[in-house]
N, C-alpha and C positions, 0 to 999 in steps of 0.2 A: 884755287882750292887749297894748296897747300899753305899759298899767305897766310888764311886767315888763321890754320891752325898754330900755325908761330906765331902769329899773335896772340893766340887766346893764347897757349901758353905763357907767352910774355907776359900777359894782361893778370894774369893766374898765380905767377912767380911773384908782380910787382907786388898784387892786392896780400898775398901771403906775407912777403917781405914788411908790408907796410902794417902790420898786428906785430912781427914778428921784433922789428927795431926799439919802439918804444916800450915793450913790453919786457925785452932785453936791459934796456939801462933804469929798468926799475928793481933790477937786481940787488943783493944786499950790498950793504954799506963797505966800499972799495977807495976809502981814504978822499984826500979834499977835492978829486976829479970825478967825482960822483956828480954832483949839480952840469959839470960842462958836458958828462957823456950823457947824462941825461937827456940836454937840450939838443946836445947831436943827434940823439936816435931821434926823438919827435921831428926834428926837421926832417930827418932823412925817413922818417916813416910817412912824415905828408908829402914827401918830392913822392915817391915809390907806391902812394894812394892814388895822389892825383894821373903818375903816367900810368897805372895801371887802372885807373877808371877809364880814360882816354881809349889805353888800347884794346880794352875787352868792349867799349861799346863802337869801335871800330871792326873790331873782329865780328860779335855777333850780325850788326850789317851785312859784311860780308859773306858768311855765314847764310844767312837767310836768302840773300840774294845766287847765293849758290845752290841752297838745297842740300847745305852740310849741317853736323851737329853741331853746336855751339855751345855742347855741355860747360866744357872752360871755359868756355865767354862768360858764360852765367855764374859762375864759379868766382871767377876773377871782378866780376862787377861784384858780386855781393860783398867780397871779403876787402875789396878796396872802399867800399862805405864806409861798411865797417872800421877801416884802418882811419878812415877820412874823420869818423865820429870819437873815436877813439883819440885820436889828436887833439882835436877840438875839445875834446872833455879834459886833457891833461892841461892843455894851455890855460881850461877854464879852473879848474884845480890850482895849477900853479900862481896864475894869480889872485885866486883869493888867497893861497897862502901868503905869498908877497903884501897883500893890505893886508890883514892881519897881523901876520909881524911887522909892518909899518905903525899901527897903532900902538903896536905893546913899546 
């Protein structure tokens, strides 16, 4: 019973974390390490999507299998989509900027 709520909270913290990192180094313009923290946060926003998708559909499992709430579970799987899509869309941004200034 209490695993699972340390998970859903883990699961809860990663999915938050993973909105929270990319959306950080899109901060304003902080000199020519802008572009590297950039690509740090997205990575470290999909490492912190993917474990917290993992551990909130772990948790809920559990969860249901015990007959507990699984509020955070549900919490942490949406917001790790979320962070999942949100990645995906920056990569998919990024590199159309990349061809584009490739043609100019």
């Amino acid at each position: 019973m209490r695993d699972s709520h340390v998970k859903q909270f883990a699961g809860m913290l990663f999915g938050i974390g993973s909105i929270a990192f990319p959306t950080l180094a899109l901060m304003p313009e902080r000199g020519d390490s802008n572009s590297i923290l950039f690509f740090i946060g997205i990575i470290i926003g999909a490492f912190f999507a993917v474990a917290g998708l993992i551990l909130s559909a772990i948790s809920i499992k559990q969860a249901s299998d015990n007959g507990d709430n699984k509020a955070k579970g549900v919490v942490g799987l949406v917001t790790s989509i979320v962070g999942i899509a949100s990645c995906l869309f920056l990569f998919f941004i990024i590199g159309l900027a990349l061809l584009i200034a490739r043609k100019m």
